[in-house]
C-alpha positions as CSV (number, residue, x, y, z in Angstrom):
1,X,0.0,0.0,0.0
2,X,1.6,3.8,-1.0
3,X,1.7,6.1,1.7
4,X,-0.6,9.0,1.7
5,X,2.2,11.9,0.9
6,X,0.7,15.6,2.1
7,X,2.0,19.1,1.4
8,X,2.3,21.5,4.6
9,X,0.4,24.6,2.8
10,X,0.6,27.3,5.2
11,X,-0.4,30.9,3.5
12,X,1.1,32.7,6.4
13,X,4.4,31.6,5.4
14,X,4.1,33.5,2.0
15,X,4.7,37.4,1.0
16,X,1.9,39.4,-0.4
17,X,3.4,39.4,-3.8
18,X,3.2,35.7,-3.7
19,X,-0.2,35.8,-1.7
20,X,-1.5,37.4,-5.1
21,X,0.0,35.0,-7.5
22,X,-1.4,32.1,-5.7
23,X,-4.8,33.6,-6.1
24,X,-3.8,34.5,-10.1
25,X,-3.2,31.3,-10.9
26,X,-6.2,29.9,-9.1
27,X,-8.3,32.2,-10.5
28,X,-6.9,31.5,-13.9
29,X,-7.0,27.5,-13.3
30,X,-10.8,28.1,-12.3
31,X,-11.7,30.2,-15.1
32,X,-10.4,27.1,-17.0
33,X,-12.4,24.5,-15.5
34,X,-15.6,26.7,-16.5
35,X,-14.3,27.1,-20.6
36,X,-13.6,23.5,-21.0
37,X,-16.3,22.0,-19.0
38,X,-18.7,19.4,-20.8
39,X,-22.0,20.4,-20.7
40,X,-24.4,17.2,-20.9
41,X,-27.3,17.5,-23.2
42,X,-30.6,16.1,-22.3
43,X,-31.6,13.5,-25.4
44,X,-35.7,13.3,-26.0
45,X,-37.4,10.6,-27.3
46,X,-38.4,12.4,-30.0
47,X,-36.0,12.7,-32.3
């Protein structure tokens, strides 16, 4: 069995500059998610 690895991510630790880069990216990586999501379409029996 693998051992469960985790990351110590403590904000405090990080400068304001790097506070806002974090959030950047995150943003960006969100606004991401939203363009390439796949949209399911409901199929009727009518067609």
């Amino acid at each position: 069995m693998k051992k469960e690895e985790k990351v110590d991510f403590d904000l405090s630790t990080l400068t304001l500059h790097e506070l806002i880069e974090v959030y950047n990216n995150i943003t960006d990586f969100i606004k991401y998610l939203d363009e390439s999501a796949i949209v399911e379409e409901e199929v009727s029996d009518d067609e």
